[in-house]
mmCIF file of the C-alpha atoms, coordinates in Angstrom:
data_MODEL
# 
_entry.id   MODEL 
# 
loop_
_atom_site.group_PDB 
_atom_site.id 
_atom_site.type_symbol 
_atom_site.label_atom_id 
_atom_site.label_alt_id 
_atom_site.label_comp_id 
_atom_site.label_asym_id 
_atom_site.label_entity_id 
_atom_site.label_seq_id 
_atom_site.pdbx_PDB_ins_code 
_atom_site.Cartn_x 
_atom_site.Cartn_y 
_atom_site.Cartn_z 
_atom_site.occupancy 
_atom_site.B_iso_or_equiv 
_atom_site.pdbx_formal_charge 
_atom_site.auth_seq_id 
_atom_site.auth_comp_id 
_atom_site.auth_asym_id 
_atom_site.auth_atom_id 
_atom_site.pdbx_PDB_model_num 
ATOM 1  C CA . UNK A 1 1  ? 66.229 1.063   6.378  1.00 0.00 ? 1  UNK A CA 1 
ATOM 2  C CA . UNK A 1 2  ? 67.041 -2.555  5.350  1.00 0.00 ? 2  UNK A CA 1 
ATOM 3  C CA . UNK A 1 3  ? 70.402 -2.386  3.633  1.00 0.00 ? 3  UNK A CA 1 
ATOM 4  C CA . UNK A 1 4  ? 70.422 -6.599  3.079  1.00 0.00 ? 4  UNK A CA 1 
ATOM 5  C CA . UNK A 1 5  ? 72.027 -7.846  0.255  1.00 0.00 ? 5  UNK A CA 1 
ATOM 6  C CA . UNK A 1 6  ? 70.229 -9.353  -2.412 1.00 0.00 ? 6  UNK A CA 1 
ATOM 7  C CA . UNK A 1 7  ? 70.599 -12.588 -4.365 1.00 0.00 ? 7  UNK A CA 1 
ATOM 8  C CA . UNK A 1 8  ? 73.039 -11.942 -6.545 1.00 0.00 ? 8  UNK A CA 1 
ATOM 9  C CA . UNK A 1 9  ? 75.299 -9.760  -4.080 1.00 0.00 ? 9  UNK A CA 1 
ATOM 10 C CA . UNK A 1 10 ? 75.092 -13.020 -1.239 1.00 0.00 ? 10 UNK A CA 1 
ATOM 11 C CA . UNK A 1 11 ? 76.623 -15.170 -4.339 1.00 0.00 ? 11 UNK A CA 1 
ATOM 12 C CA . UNK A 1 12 ? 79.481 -13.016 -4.636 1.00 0.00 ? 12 UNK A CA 1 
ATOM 13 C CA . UNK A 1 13 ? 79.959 -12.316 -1.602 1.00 0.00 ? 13 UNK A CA 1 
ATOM 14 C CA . UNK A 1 14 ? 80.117 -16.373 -0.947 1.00 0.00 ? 14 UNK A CA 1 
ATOM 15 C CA . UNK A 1 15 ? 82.602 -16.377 -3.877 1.00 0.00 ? 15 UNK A CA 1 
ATOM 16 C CA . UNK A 1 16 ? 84.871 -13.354 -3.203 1.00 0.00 ? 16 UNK A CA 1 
ATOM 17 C CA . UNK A 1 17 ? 85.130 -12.744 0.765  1.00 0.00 ? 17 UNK A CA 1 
ATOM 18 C CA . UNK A 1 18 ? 87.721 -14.107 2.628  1.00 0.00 ? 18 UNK A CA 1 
ATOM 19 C CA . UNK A 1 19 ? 85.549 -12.774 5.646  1.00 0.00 ? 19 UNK A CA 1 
ATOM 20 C CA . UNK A 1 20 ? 82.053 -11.728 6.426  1.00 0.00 ? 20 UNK A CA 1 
ATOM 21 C CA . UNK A 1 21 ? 80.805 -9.353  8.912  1.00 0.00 ? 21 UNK A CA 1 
ATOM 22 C CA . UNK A 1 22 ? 77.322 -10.015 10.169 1.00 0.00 ? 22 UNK A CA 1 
ATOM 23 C CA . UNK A 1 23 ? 75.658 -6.856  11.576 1.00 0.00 ? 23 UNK A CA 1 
ATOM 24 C CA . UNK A 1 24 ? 72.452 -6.582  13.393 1.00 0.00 ? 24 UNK A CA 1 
ATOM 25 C CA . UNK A 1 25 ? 71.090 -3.359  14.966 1.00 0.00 ? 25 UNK A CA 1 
ATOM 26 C CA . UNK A 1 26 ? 74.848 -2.136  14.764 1.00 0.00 ? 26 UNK A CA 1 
ATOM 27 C CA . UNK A 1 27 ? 75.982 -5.350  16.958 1.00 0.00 ? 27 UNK A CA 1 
ATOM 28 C CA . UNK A 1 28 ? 78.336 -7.706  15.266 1.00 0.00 ? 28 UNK A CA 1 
ATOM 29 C CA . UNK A 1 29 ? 76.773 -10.722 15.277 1.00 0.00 ? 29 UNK A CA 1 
ATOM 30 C CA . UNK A 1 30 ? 79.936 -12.790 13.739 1.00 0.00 ? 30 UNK A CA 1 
ATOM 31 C CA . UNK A 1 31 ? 82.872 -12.655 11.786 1.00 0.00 ? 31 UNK A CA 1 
ATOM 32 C CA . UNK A 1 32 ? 84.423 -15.509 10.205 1.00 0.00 ? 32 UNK A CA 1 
ATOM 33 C CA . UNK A 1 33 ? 84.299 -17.596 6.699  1.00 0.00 ? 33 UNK A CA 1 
ATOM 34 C CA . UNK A 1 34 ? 81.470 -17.238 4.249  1.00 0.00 ? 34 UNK A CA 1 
ATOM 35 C CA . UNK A 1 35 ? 81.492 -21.171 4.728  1.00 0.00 ? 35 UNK A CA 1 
ATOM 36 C CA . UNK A 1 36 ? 81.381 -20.811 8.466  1.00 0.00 ? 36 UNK A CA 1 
ATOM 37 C CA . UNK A 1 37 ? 79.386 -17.856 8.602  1.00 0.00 ? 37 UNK A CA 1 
ATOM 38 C CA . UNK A 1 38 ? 76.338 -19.710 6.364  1.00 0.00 ? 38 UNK A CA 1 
ATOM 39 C CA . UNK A 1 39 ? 76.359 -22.620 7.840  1.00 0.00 ? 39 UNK A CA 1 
ATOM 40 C CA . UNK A 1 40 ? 76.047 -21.213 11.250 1.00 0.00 ? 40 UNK A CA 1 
ATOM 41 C CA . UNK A 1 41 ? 73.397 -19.043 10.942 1.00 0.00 ? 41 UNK A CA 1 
ATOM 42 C CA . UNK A 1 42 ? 71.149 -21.878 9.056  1.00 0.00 ? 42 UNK A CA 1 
ATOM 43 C CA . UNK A 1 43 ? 68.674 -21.549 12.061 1.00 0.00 ? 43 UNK A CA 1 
ATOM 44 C CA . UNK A 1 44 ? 68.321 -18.164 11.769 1.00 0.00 ? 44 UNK A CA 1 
ATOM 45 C CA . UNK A 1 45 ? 66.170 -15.965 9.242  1.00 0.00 ? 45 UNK A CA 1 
ATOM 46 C CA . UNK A 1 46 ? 69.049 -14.468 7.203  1.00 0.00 ? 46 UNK A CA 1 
ATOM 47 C CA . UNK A 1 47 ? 69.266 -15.272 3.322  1.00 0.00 ? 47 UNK A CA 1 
ATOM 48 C CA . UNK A 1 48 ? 71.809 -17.880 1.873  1.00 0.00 ? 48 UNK A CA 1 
ATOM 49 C CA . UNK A 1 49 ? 73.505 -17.678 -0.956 1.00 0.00 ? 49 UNK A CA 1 
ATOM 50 C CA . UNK A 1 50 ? 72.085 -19.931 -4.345 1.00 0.00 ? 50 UNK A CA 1 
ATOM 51 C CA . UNK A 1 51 ? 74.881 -22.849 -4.321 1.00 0.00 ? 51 UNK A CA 1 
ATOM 52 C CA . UNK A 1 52 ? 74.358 -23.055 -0.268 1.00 0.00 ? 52 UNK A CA 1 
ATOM 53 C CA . UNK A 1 53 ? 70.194 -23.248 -1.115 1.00 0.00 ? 53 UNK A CA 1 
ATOM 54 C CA . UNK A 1 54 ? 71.280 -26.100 -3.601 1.00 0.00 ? 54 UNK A CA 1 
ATOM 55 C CA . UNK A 1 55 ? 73.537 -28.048 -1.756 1.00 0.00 ? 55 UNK A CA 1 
ATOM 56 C CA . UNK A 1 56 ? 71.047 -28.386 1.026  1.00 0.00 ? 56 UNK A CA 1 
ATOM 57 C CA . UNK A 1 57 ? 68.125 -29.489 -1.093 1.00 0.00 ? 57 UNK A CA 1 
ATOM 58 C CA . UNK A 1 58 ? 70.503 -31.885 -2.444 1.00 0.00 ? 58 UNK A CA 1 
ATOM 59 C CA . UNK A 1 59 ? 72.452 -32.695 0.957  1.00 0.00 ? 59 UNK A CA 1 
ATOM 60 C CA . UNK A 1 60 ? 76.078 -32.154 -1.056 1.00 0.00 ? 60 UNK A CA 1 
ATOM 61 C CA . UNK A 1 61 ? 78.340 -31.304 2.421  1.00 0.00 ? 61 UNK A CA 1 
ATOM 62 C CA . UNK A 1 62 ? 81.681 -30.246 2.399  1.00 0.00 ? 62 UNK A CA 1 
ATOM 63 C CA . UNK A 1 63 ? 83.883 -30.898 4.842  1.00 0.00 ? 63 UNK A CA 1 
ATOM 64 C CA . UNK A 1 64 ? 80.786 -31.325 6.694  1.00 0.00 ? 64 UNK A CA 1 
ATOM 65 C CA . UNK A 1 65 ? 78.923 -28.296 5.422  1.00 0.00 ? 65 UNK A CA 1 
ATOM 66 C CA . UNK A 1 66 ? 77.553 -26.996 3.005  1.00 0.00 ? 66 UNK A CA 1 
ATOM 67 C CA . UNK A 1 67 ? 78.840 -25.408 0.315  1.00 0.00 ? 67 UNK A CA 1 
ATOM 68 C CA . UNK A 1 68 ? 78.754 -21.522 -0.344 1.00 0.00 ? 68 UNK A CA 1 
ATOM 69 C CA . UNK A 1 69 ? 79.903 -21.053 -3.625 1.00 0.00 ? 69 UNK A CA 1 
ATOM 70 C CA . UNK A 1 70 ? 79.840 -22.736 -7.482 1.00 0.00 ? 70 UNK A CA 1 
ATOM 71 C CA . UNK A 1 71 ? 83.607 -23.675 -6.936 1.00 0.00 ? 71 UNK A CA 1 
ATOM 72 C CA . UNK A 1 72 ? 82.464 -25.465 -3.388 1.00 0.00 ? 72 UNK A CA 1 
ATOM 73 C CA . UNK A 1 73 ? 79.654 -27.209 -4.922 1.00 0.00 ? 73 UNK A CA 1 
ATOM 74 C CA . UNK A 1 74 ? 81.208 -28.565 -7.901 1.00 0.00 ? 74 UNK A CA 1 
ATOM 75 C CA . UNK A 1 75 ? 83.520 -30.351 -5.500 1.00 0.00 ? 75 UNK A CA 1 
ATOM 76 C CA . UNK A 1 76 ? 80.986 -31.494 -3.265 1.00 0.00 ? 76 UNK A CA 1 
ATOM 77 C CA . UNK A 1 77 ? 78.801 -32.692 -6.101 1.00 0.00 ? 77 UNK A CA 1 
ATOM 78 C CA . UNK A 1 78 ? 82.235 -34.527 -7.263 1.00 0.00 ? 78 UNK A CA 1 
ATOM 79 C CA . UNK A 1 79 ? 83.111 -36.406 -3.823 1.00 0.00 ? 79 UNK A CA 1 
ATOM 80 C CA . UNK A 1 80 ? 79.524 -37.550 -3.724 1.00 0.00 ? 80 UNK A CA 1 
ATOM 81 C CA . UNK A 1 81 ? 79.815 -39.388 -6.934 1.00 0.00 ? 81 UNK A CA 1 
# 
């Protein structure tokens, strides 16, 4: 059973967490930052959440990545102007 989380549930999840646990075939895979934890698994074929999708079409970085949440991008979108 795939028990991913959706859209809307990635966003907030970007926005609340302090952490995120990513579990694959009950092996944790990482724990860290939603920031961290978003960026580093850009190679791989797990979803992203919307203001990390936008931030990359637009190439807004933050501190060298991209940004994960509204909050993030707004700043991001800031420092680049």
């Amino acid at each position: 059973m795939d028990q991913s989380p959706n859209q809307n549930e990635l966003d907030d999840l970007a926005a609340l967490c302090d952490q995120i646990w990513v579990i694959k075939d009950g092996c944790l895979l990482m724990a860290d930052s939603p920031q961290t934890v978003f960026n580093q698994l850009d190679d791989l074929a797990f979803d992203k959440p919307a203001a990390w999708e936008m931030a990359k079409k637009l190439e807004l970085k933050l501190d060298g990545c991209y940004p994960v949440n509204a909050r993030e991008l707004k700043e991001a979108a800031e420092n680049a102007n």
